[in-house]
Structures are given as C-alpha cells and as structure tokens.
C-alpha positions as CSV (number, residue, x, y, z in Angstrom):
1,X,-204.9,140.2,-89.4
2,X,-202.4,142.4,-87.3
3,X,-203.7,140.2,-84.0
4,X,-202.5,136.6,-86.1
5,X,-198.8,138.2,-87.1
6,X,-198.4,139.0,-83.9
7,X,-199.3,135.7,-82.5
8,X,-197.2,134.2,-85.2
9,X,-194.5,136.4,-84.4
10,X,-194.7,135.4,-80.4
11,X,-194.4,131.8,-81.4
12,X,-191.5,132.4,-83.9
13,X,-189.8,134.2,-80.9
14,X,-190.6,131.3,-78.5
15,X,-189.5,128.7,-81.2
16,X,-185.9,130.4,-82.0
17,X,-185.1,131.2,-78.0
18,X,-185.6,127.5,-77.0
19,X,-184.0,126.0,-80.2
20,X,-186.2,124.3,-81.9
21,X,-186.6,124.1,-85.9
22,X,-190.0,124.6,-88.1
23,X,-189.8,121.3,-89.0
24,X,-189.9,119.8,-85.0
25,X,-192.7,122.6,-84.6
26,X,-194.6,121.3,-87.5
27,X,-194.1,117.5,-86.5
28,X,-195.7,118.2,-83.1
29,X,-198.7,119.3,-84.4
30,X,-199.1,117.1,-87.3
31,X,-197.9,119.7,-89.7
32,X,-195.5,120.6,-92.0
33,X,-192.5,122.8,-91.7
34,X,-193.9,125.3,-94.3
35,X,-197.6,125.5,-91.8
36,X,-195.3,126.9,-89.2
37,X,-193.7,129.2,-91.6
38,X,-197.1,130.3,-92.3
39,X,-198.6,130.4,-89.2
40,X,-195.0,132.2,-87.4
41,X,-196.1,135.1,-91.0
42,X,-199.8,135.3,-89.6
43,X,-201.1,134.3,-93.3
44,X,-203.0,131.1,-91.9
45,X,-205.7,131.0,-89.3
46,X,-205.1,129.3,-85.5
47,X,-206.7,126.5,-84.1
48,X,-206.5,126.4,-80.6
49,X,-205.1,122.8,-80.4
50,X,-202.3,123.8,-82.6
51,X,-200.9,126.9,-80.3
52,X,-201.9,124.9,-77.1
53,X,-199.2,122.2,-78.2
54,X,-196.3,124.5,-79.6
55,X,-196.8,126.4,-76.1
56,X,-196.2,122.7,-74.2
57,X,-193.7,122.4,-76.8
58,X,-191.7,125.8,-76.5
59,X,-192.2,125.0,-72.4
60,X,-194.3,127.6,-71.9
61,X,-196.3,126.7,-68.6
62,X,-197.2,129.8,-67.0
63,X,-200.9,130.0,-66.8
64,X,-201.4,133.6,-67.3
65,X,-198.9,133.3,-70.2
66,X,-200.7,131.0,-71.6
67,X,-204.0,132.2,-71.3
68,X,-203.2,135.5,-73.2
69,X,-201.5,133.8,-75.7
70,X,-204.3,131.4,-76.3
71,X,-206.8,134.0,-76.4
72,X,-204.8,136.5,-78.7
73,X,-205.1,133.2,-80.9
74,X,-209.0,132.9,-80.2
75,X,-209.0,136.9,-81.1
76,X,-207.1,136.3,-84.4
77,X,-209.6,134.5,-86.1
78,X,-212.4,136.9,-85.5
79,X,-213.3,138.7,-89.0
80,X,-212.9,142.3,-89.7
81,X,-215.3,144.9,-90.6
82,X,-213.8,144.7,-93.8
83,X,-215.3,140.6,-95.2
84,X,-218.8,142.2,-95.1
85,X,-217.4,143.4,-98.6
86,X,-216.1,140.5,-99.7
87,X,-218.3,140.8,-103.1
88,X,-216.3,143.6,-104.1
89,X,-212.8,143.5,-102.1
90,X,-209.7,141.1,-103.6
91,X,-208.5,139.1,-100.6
92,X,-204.5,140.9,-101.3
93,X,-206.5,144.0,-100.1
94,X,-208.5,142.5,-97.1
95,X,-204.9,142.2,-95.8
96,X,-203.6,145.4,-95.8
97,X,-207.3,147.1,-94.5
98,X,-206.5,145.0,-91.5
99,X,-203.0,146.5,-91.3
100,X,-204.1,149.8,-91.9
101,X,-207.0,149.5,-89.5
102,X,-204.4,148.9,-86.6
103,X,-201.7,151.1,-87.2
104,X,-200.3,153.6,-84.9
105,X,-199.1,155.8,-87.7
106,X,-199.5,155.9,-91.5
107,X,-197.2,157.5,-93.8
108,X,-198.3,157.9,-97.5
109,X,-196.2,158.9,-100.6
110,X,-199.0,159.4,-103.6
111,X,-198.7,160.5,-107.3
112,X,-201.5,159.4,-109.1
113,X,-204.5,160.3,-107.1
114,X,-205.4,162.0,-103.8
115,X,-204.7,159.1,-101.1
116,X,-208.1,156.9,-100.2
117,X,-208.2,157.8,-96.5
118,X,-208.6,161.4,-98.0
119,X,-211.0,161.1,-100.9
120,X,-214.2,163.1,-100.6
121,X,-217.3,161.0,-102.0
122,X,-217.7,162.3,-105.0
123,X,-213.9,161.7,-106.4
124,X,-214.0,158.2,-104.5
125,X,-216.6,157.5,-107.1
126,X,-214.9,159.1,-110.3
127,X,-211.4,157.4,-109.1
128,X,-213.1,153.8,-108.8
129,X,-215.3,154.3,-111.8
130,X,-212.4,155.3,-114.3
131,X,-210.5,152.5,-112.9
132,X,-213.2,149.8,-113.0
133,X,-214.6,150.5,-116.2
134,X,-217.7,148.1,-116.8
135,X,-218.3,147.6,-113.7
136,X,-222.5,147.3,-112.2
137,X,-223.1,150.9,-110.6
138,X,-224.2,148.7,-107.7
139,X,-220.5,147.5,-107.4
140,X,-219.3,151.1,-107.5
141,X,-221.1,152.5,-105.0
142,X,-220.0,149.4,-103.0
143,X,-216.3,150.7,-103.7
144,X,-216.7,153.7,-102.3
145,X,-218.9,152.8,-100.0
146,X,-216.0,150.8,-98.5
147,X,-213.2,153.9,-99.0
148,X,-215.4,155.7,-96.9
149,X,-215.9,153.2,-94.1
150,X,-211.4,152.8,-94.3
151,X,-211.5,156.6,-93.6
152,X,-213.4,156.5,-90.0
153,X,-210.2,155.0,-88.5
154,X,-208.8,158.7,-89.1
155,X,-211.1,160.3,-86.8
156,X,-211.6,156.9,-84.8
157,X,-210.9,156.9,-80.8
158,X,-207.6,154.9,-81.7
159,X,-207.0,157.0,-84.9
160,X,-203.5,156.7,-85.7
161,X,-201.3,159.9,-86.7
162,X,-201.1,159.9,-90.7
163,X,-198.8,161.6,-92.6
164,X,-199.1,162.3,-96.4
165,X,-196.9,163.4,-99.2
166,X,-198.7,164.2,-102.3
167,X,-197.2,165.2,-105.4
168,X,-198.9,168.3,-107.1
169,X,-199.7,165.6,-110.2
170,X,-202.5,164.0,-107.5
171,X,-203.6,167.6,-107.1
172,X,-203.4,168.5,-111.0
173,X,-204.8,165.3,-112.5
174,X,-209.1,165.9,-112.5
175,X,-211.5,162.8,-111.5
176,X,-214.8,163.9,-111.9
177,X,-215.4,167.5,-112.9
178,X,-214.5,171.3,-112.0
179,X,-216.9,171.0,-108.6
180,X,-215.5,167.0,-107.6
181,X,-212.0,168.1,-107.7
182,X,-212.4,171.9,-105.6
183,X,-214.3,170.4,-103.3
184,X,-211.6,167.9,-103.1
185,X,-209.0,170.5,-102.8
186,X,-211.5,172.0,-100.1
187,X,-211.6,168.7,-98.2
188,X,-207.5,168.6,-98.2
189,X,-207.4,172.3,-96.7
190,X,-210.1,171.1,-93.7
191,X,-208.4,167.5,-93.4
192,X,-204.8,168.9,-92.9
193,X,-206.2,171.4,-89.9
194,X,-206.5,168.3,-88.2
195,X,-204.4,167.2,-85.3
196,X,-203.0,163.8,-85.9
197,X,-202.8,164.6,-89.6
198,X,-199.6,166.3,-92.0
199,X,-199.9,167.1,-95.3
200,X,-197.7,168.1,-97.2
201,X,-197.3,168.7,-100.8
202,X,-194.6,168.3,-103.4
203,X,-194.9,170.5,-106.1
204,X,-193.5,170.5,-109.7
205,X,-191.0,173.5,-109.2
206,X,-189.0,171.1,-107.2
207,X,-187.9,168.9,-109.7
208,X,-186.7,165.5,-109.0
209,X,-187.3,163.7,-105.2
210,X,-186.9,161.1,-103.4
211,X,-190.6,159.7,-104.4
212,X,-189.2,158.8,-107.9
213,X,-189.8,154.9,-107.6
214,X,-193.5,155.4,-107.0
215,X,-196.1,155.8,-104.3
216,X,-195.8,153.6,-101.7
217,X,-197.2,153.5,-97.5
218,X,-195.3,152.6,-94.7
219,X,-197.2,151.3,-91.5
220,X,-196.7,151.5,-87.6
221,X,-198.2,149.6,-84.9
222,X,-198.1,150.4,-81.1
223,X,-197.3,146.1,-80.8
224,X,-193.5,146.7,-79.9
225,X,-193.3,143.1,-81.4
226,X,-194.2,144.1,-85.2
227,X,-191.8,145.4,-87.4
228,X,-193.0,148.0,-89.5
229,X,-194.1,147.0,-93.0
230,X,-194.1,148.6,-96.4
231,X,-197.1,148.3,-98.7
232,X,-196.5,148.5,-102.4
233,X,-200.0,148.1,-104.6
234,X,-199.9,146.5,-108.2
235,X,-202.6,146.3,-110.9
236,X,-203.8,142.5,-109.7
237,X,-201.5,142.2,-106.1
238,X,-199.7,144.1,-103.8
239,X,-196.0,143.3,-102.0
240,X,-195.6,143.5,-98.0
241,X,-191.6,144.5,-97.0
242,X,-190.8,144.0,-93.6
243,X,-187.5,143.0,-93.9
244,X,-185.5,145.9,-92.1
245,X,-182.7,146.5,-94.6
246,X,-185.8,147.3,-96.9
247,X,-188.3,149.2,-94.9
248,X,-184.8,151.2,-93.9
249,X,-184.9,152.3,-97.7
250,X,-188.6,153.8,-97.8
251,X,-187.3,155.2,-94.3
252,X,-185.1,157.5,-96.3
253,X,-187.4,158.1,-98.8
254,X,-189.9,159.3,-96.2
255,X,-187.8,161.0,-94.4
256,X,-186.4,163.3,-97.3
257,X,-190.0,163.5,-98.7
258,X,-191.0,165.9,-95.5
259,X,-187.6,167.8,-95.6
260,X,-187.5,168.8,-99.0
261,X,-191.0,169.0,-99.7
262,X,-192.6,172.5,-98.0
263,X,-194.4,172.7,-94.4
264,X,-197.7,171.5,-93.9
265,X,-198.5,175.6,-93.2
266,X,-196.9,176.0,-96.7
267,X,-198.4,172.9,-98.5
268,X,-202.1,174.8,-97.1
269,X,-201.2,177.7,-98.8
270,X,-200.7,175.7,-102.3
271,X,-203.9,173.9,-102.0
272,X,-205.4,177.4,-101.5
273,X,-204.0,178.2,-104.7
274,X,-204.5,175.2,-106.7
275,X,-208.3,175.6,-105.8
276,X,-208.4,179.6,-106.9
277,X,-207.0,178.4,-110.5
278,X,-209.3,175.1,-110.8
C-alpha cells in the first residue's frame, strides 16, 4: 500500500513538473483522467505497461531512473501479510494495516479502549467479542489473532517509534473481567519501559483537552515524499486526511495532548495505581 502512493505520488510529481494534465496522462495509456487520479492516490494497482508509458511520457529516460521506478511499481502490487485474513478483515482496514505497517512513527489519541498495538490477548478477545456480537468463535479468534500479528511491527527490526495518549476512560472502562483488565494495566506498565515507546496518560482531574473531537492516529513514514496522513475510524469506514492544512490540526491536537497530559514517568505511576484499585 505505502510502496503504490508513493509510486503514485512520483508520477503525480513527474506529471505536474513537465506540464502535463490527468487527462493527456490518461489518454496515453488508454485511460481515463480519473485512473490517473487513482493511480497518482495509490488506490489502484500498476501494470507495468501503464508506468513504462507515462515515464516515456513525463521524458523520463534515464535507465537507472527508470528501473527503480518500474520496480517500486512491480513491488507495489505484492500483497501484504495482512490478505491472508481476508475472511475476517474489511478491505477500508487492509489499507491502513499497510500504512501502519510502514510507518516511521505512530501517534495515537484513544478514549474508548486501550490502543490495538497494545492489547494483551485476553482483552483483544473481550474488545472484539463485545463489539462483534454473534460472531463464530472461529472468527474471533481470527480477530485477535490478527491484532496480535499488527503488534510485532512494535518490536520489529524497523519498528517505528509510537506514541500513545490514553484517556483514563480506556483505563477505567473493563473488557473482560478483574484479571483481563490488571494484567492489561500490567502489560501498559512493561510496554511503556520500552524504548521507542511513550505513554502517556490523561486523566479525569484534568478536565477538558485537546482530544475532545475523538480518538484519532496520525502516521509517519521515513519516504521524504509522503505526507503524513491522519486516520479517523467509523462504525462501517474510515477517513484518510492528508491534506496539510488538516493534518496541521491533529498536529496541534497532538502536540497539546503530551504537554498537558503528565510525563510518561508520571503516566507509569497512575497505571501503578489504577491497577492497586482494580
């Protein structure tokens, strides 16, 4: 996924610097201007035709150039991991998985539940079973059993540095019973020791914050040529903001998140307490 918006974002760069509109792009490959729209967004797959002739096109002839581009396009159309759970993952979701398997750095705002990168087992499977209620035991486990293949990219050679904010109603709020949610609490304490990880947590004494809209995650990636993008999740979709006037907002929101909210050292020492009173 991250590998095809690049791509497309190469080519949109390409197309813009030597003039040329979506709909010329699209009539040299037999397309229309909207496939080029598409394609320049990463949502469509490549074929290797199709990039060969924007590149002659765009009047890109440098071999090497070439090449890489043709084999970033060649690399885009590989599957994920993640399509081995097909049966059980919404294609909106396969789509941010990708994303969230490439980042450089993940920032998290969360006020329903403990984040899914930081779910221990057993909570994974009272979270996905209270919100997928009839579902085939089989199809839970395969739920979780996907939440907890997401969670290697944390400790992953390329794990990116993640950054949560969770409001003390994600602490407070039980899934599963007294045992599930301390050794959740447990797993929080050991999971914010760790080096490319902050926690931080906002509790109710502070009143109103900047995380009144909702939770929300805001993803990096080392590609200098990606802007970063904001994932929102819905009941049935999800939105993707890249636009930088709106990423610039959840920016803010970030950003005041970790100043108001206490130190990680400080947000340790709550989740020692929540667990002595659970």
């Amino acid at each position: 996924m991250v590998r095809r918006i690049l791509l497309g974002s190469q080519l949109r760069r390409l197309r813009e610097s030597r003039g040329i509109t979506r709909e010329a792009a699209g009539y040299s490959i037999r397309a229309s201007e909207s496939k080029i729209s598409r394609m320049e967004l990463g949502r469509v797959s490549f074929k290797a035709r199709d990039v060969e002739d924007l590149l002659t096109l765009y009047g890109v002839a440098d071999e090497a150039e070439r090449d890489s581009l043709l084999g970033l396009a060649r690399e885009a159309n590989v599957a994920g991991w993640w399509h081995s759970y097909g049966d059980v993952l919404p294609g909106w979701f396969q789509t941010y998985v990708g994303l969230e398997g490439a980042a450089s750095l993940i920032r998290i705002y969360e006020v329903q539940f403990v984040h899914g990168l930081l779910q221990t087992e057993a909570y994974a499977h009272a979270v996905v079973s209270r919100g997928m209620r009839g579902a085939s035991p089989a199809e839970i486990d395969r739920r979780v059993a996907l939440r907890l293949e997401r969670q290697k990219v944390l400790v992953s050679e390329r794990a990116p540095a993640f950054h949560a904010v969770l409001d003390e109603a994600a602490l407070r709020r039980p899934y599963g019973d007294r045992e599930v949610m301390r050794a959740q609490l447990r797993h929080l304490i050991d999971m914010s020791e760790q080096s490319n990880i902050t926690l931080q947590v906002m509790p109710f004494s502070h009143g109103g914050h900047a995380g009144e809209s909702g939770a929300f995650t805001m993803l990096r990636f080392p590609e200098s040529d990606l802007s970063d993008i904001v994932y929102l999740e819905q009941l049935t979709s999800a939105l993707y903001l890249d636009k930088p006037e709106e990423v610039a907002q959840y920016e803010k929101a970030m950003a005041a998140l970790a100043q108001e909210g206490p130190s990680p050292e400080e947000s340790r020492d709550l989740l020692r307490g929540l667990l002595q009173l659970t």
